[in-house]
DODRENLUM-607104 format. One record per residue (C-alpha): x negated, y negated, z negated; residue number from 1. Coordinates in steps of 0.2 Angstrom, whole numbers, plus 5000, padded with zeros to 4 digits. Example, Ala and Ser with C-alpha at 12.3 -4.5 7.8 and 13.67 -1.06 7.14 Angstrom:
BEGIN
ATOM / px / py / pz / seq
ATOM / 4938 / 5022 / 4961 / 1 $
ATOM / 4932 / 5005 / 4964 / 2 $
# end
This chain:
BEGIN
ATOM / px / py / pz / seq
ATOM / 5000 / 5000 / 5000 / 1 $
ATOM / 4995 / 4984 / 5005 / 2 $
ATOM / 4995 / 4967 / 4997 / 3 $
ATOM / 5011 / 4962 / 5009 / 4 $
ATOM / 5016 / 4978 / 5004 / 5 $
ATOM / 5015 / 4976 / 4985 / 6 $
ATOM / 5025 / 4958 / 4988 / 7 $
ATOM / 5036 / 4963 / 4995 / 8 $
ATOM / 5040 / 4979 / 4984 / 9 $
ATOM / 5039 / 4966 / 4968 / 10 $
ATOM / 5051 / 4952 / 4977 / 11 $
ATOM / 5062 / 4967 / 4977 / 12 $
ATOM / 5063 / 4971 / 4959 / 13 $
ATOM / 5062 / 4956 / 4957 / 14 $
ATOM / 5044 / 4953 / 4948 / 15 $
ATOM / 5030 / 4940 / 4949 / 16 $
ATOM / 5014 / 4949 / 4955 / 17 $
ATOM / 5002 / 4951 / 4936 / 18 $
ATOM / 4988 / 4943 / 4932 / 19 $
ATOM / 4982 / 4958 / 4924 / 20 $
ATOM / 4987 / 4978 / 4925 / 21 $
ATOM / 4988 / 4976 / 4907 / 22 $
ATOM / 5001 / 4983 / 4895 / 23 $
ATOM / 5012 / 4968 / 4895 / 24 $
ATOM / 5013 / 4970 / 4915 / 25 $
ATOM / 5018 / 4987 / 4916 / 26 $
ATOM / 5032 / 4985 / 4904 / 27 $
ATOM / 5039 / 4971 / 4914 / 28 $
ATOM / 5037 / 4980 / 4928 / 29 $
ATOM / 5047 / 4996 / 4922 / 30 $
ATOM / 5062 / 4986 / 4915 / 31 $
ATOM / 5063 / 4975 / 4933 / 32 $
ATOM / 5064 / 4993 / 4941 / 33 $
ATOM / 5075 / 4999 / 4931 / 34 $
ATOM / 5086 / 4986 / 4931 / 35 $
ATOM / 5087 / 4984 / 4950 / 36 $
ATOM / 5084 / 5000 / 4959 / 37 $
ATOM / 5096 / 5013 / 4956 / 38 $
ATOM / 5093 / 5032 / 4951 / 39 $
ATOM / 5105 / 5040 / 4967 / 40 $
ATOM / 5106 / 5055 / 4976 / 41 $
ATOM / 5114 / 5050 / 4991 / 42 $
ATOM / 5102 / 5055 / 5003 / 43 $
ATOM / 5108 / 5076 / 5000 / 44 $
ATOM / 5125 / 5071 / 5003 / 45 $
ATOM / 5122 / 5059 / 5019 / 46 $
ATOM / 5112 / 5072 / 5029 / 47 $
ATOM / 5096 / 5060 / 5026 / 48 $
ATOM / 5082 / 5070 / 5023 / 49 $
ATOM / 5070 / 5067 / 5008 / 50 $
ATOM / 5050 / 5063 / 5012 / 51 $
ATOM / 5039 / 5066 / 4999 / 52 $
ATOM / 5027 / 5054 / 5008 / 53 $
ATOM / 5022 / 5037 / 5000 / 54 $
ATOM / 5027 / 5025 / 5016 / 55 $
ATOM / 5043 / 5034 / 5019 / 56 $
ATOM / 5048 / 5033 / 4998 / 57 $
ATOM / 5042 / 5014 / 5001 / 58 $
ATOM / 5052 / 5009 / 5016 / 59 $
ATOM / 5066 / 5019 / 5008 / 60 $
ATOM / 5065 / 5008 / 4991 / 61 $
ATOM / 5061 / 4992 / 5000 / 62 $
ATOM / 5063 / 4992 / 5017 / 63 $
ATOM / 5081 / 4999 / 5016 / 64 $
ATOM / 5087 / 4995 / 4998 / 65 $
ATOM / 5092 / 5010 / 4992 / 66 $
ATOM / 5086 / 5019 / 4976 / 67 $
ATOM / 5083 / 5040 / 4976 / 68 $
ATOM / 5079 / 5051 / 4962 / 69 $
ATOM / 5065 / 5057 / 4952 / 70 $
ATOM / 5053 / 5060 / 4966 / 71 $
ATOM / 5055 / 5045 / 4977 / 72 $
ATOM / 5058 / 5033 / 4963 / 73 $
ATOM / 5043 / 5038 / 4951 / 74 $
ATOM / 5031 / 5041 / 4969 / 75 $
ATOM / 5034 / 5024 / 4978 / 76 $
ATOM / 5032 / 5014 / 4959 / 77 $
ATOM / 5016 / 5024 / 4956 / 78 $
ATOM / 5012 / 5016 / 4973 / 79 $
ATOM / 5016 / 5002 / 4969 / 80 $
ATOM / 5005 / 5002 / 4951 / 81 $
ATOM / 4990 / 5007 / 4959 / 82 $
ATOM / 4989 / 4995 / 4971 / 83 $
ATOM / 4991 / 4982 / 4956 / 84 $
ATOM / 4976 / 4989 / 4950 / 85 $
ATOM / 4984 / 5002 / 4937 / 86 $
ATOM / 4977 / 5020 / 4936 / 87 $
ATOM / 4991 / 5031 / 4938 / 88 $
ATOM / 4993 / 5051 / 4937 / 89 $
ATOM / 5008 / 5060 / 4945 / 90 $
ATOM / 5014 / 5074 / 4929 / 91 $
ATOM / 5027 / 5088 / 4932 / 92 $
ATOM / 5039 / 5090 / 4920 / 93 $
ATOM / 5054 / 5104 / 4917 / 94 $
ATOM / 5070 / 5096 / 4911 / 95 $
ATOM / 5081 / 5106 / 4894 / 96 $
ATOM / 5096 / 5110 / 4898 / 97 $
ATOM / 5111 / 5115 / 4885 / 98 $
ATOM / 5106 / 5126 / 4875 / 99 $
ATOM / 5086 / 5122 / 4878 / 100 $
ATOM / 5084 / 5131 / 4892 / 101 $
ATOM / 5071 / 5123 / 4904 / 102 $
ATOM / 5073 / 5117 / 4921 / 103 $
ATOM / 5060 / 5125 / 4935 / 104 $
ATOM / 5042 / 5117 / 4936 / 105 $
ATOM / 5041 / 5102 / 4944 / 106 $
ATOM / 5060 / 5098 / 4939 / 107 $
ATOM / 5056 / 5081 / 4936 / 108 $
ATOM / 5039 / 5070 / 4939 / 109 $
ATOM / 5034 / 5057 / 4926 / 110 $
ATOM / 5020 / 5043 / 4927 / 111 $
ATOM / 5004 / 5044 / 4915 / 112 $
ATOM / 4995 / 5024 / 4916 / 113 $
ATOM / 4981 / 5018 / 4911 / 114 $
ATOM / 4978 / 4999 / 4909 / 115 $
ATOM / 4965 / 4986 / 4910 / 116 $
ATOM / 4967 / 4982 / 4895 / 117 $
ATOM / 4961 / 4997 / 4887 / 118 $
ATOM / 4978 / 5004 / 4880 / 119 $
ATOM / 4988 / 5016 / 4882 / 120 $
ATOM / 4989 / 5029 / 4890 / 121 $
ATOM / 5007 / 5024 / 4893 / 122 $
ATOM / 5021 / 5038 / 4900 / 123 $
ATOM / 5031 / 5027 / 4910 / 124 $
ATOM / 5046 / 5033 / 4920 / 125 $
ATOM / 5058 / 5023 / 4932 / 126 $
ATOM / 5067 / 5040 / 4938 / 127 $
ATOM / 5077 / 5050 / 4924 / 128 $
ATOM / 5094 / 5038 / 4925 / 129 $
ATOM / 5098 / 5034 / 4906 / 130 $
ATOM / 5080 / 5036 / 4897 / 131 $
ATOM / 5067 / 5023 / 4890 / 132 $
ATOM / 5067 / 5003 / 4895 / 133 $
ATOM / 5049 / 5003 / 4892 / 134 $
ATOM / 5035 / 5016 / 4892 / 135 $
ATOM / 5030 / 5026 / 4879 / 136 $
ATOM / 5012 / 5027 / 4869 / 137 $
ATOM / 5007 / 5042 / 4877 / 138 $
ATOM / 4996 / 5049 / 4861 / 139 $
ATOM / 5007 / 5042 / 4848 / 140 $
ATOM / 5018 / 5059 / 4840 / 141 $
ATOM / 5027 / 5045 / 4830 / 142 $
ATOM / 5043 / 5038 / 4833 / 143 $
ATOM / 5046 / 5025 / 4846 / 144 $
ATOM / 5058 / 5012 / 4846 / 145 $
ATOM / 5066 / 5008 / 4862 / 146 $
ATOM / 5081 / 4998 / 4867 / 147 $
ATOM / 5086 / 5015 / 4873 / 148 $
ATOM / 5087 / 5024 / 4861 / 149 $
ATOM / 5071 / 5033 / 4847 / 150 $
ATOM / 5059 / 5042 / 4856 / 151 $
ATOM / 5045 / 5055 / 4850 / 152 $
ATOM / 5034 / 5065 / 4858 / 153 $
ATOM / 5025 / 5082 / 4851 / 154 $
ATOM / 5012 / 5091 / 4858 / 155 $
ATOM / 5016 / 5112 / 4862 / 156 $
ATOM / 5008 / 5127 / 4854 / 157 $
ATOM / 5003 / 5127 / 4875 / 158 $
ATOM / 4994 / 5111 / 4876 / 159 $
ATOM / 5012 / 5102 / 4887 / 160 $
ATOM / 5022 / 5086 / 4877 / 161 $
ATOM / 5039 / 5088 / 4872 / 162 $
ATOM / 5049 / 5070 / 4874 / 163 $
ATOM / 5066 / 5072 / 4864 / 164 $
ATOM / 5076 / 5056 / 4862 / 165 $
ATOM / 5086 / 5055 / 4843 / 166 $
ATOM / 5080 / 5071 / 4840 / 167 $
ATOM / 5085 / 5081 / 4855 / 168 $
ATOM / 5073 / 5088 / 4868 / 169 $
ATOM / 5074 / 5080 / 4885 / 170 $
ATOM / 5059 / 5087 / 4895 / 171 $
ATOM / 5043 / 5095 / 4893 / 172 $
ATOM / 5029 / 5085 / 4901 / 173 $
ATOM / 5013 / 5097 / 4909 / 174 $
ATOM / 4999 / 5086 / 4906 / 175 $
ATOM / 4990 / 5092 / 4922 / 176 $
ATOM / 4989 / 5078 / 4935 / 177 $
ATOM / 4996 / 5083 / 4953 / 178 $
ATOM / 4997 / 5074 / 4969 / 179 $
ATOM / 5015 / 5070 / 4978 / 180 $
ATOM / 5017 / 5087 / 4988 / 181 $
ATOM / 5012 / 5098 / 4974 / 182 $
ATOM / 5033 / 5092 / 4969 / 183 $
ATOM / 5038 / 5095 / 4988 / 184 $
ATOM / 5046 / 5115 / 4985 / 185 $
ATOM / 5054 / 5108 / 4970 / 186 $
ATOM / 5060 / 5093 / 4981 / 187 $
ATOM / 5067 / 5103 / 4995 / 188 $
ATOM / 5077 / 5114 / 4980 / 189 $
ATOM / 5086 / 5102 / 4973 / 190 $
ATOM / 5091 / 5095 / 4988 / 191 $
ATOM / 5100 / 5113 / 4994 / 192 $
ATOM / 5101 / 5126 / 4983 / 193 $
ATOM / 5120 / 5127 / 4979 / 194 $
ATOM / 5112 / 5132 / 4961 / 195 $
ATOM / 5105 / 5115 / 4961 / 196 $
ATOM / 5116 / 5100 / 4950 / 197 $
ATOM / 5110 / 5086 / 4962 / 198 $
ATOM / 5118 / 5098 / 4978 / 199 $
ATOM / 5134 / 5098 / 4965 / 200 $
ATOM / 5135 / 5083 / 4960 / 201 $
ATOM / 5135 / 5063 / 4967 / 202 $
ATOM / 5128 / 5049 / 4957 / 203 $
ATOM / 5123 / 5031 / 4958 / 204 $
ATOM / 5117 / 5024 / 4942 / 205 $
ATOM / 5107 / 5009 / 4938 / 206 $
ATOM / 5103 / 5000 / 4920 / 207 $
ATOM / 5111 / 4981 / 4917 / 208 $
ATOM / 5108 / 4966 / 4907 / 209 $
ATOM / 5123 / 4972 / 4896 / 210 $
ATOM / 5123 / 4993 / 4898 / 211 $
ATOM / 5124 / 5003 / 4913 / 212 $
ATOM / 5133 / 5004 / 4931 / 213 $
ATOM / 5138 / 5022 / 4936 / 214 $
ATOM / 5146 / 5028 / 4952 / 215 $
ATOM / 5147 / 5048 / 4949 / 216 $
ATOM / 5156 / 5052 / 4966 / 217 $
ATOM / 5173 / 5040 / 4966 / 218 $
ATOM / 5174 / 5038 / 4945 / 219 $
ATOM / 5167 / 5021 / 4942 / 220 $
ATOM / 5158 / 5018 / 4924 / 221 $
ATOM / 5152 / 5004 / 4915 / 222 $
ATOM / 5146 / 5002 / 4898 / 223 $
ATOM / 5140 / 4989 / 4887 / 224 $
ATOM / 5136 / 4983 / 4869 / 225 $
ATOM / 5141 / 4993 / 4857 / 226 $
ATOM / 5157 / 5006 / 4860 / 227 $
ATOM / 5163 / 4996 / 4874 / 228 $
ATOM / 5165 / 5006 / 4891 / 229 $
ATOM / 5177 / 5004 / 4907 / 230 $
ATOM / 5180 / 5017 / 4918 / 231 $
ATOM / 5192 / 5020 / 4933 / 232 $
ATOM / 5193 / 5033 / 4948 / 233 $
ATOM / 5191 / 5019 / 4965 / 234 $
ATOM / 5202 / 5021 / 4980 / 235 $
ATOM / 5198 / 5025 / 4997 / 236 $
ATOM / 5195 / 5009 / 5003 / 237 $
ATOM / 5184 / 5004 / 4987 / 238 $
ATOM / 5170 / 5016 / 4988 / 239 $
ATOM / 5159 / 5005 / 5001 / 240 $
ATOM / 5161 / 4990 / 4992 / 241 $
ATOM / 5158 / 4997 / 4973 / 242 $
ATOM / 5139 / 5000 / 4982 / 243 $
ATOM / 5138 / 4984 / 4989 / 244 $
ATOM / 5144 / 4976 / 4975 / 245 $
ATOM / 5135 / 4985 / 4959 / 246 $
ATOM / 5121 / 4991 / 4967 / 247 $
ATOM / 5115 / 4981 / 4984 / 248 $
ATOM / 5117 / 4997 / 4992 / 249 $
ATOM / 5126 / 4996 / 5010 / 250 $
ATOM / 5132 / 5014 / 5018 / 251 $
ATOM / 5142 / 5017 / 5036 / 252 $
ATOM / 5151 / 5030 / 5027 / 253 $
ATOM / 5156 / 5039 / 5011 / 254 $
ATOM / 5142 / 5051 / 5006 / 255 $
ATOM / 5155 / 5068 / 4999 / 256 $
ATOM / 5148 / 5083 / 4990 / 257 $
ATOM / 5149 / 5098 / 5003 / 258 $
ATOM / 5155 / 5115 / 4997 / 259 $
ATOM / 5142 / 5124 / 4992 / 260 $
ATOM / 5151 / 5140 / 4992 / 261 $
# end
């Protein structure tokens, strides 16, 4: 990624360009992503293929305005980190189910950052939908206040880190760094295995200044301080619009779950 690039990418989250790759930056930068690129899987149910390839993630993010999910989100901001002087390492994680049952490897892909200032490391991650506003301290096993909630991560008898949010385990982080195709099988699994909850399932979801924006298939939620949530099923001719309107994202056409039977 270029320096026209990197503008561009940062004009579209909507971020001045850091002085330094320090700590302060890298949480500023994971907020403004957070907060304007959405965790979506729209791509499986529009017959758009998925490129694990860091133009093709960027030109999704930027050039077309759309968001994506673990994979495309977490690979084009570690693009975008690197080329503002971060050091960044691609980690595979496997996500707990109900009942603690893990996802496959390379279920998810989180960020491990280092800093000019000498920090961290940091676990960031703009790619799991509801999860931290900020990065973690990725050696601290204390608890960590976020304004999403209290997080902690533990170290395995294996050596992997366990991130559980109040308490409850959310995924298991390998601390092996990997490059962008080592995640490419996994990728290409989720995007069609009728086992697969992404093939199942259709979600737009992005944080707000007051909660969170969710589109899961026509049911429109959104929640904000405190208990206060409002949610309604949209019309036919209101699912084009709710895009446009809560997420920036314009679509020909209705992306529908297929059968997967």
């Amino acid at each position: 990624m270029d320096s026209s690039q990197a503008d561009a990418y940062l004009r579209r989250i909507g971020a001045a360009r850091p002085t330094a790759a320090d700590a302060d930056a890298l949480r500023t930068l994971q907020l403004r992503h957070l907060l304007t690129v959405p965790f979506e899987n729209l791509s499986i149910h529009l017959g758009e293929d998925v490129v694990l390839e860091e133009a093709a993630l960027v030109e999704k993010i930027v050039g077309a305005r759309r968001g994506g999910f673990c994979y495309e989100l977490n690979g084009a901001f570690a693009a975008l980190l690197r080329s503002l002087g971060f050091g960044v390492d691609l980690l595979a994680a496997r996500v707990f189910a109900e009942g603690g049952l893990l996802g496959p490897p390379f279920d998810h892909m989180a960020l491990r950052v280092t800093t000019a200032d000498g920090t961290g490391p940091w676990l960031a991650d703009v790619g799991f939908g509801r999860h931290t506003h900020h990065p973690l301290a990725y050696r601290s096993r204390a608890e960590q206040h976020d304004p999403g909630g209290v997080f902690r991560i533990t170290e395995t008898a294996e050596g992997d880190l366990d991130v559980s949010r109040g308490g409850e385990a959310v995924y298991r982080v390998e601390q092996r760094p990997h490059v962008l195709g080592d995640f490419e099988p996994t990728c290409w699994w989720q995007c069609t295995s009728p086992a697969s909850h992404f093939r199942k399932s259709l979600v737009c979801s992005k944080l707000t200044e007051a909660g969170r924006v969710t589109l899961s298939g026509r049911r429109l939620v959104l929640t904000g301080g405190g208990d206060r949530r409002e949610e309604r099923k949209l019309g036919d001719g209101e699912i084009l619009a709710a895009y446009r309107e809560h997420f920036g994202i314009t679509l020909d056409r209705e992306p529908v779950v297929a059968p997967t039977g």
